[in-house]
C-alpha positions as CSV (number, residue, x, y, z in Angstrom):
1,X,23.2,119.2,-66.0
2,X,24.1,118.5,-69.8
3,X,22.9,115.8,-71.8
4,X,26.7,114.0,-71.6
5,X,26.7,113.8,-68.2
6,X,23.3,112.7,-67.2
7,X,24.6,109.6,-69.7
8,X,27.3,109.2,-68.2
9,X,25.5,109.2,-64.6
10,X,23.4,106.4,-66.2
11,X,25.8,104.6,-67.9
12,X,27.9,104.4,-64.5
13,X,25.0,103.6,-62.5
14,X,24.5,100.7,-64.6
15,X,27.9,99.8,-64.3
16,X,27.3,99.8,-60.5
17,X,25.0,97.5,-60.4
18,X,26.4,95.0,-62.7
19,X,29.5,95.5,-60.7
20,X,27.3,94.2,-57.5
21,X,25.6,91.3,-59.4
22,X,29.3,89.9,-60.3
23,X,30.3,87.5,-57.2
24,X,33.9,86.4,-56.3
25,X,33.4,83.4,-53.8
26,X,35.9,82.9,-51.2
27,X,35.4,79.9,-48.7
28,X,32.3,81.1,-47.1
29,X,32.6,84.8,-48.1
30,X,31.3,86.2,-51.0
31,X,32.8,89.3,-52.3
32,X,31.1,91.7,-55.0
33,X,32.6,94.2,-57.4
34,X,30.9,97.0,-56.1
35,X,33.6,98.6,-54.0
36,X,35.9,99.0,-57.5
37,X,32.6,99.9,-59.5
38,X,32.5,103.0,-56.7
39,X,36.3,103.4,-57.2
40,X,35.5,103.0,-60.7
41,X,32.8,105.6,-60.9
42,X,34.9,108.4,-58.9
43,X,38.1,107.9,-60.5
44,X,36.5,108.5,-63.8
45,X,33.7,110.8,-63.4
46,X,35.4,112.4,-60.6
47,X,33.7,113.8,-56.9
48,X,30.6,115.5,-58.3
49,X,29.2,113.1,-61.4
50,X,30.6,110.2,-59.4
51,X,28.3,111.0,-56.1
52,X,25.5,112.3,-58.2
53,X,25.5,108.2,-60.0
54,X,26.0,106.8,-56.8
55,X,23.1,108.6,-55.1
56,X,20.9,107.2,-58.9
57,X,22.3,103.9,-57.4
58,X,20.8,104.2,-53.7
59,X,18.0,105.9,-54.9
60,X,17.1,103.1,-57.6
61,X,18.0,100.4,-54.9
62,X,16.1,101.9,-52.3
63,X,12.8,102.3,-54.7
64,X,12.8,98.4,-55.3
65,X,14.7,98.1,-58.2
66,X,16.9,95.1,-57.9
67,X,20.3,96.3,-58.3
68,X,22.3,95.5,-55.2
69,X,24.3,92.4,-55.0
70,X,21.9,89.0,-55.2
71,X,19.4,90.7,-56.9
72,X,18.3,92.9,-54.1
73,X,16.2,96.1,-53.9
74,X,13.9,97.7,-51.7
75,X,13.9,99.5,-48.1
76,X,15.5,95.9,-46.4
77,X,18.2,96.3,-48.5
78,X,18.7,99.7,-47.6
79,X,18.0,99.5,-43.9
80,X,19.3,96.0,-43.3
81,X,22.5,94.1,-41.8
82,X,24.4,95.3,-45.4
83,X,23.4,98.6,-45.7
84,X,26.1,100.7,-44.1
85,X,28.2,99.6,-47.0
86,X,26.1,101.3,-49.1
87,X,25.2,104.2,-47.6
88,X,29.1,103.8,-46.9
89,X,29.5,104.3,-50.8
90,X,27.5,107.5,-50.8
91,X,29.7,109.0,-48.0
92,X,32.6,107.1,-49.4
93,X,31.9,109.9,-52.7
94,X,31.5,112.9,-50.9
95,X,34.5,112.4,-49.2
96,X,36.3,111.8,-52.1
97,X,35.1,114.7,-53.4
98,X,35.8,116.8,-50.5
99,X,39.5,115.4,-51.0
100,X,39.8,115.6,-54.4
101,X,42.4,118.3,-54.7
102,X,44.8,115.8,-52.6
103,X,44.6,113.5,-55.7
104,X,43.2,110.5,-56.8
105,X,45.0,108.0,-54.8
106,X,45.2,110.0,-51.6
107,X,41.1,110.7,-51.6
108,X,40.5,106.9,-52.7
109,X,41.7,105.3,-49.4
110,X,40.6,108.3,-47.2
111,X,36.9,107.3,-49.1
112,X,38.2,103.6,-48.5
113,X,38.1,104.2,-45.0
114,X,35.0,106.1,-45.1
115,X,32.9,103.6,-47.1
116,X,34.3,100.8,-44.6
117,X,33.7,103.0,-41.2
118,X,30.0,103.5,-42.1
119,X,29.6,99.6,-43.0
120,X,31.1,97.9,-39.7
């Protein structure tokens, strides 16, 4: 992998997990930025660099690095109630890249689905 895209796996993966500190309350939900930092990340970097960071991102979470949303990090975070979302991301970009040639839109919602499948 070249220098400019092992920055740009980094740069995104810190983008990722600012995008899951940043809160939007509503009522008694609270919603993070993480599903549009994934969205982000793919539509950008596109189905290879984009799973790459967001494997970095499940792999830094998952060492105890606190990086998921509320300051989390560790194997609870990973294995608990709110981890099929996030192993839903993962999945979420390999299925985008696996329907990348349908275009951007088209593989967004079918990684959309995905992301949301894994996390109910």
């Amino acid at each position: 992998m070249k220098a400019k895209n092992m920055a740009l796996c980094g740069l995104f993966t810190a983008i990722l997990a600012l995008c899951a500190w940043l809160c939007v309350p509503m009522g008694d939900m609270v919603i993070t930025l993480q599903t549009f930092g994934i969205f982000l990340t793919l539509g950008l970097l596109g189905g290879k660099r984009g799973s790459i960071t967001i494997c970095v991102y499940l792999l830094l979470g998952a060492v105890g690095a606190p990086v998921f949303s509320g300051f989390r990090g560790g194997a609870a975070a990973v294995l608990g109630p709110t981890g099929g979302f996030l192993w839903g991301f993962l999945a979420c970009g390999l299925a985008y890249w696996a329907m990348e040639k349908l275009g951007k839109l088209p593989a967004m919602m079918i990684g959309m689905m995905v992301c949301y499948l894994c996390g109910s």
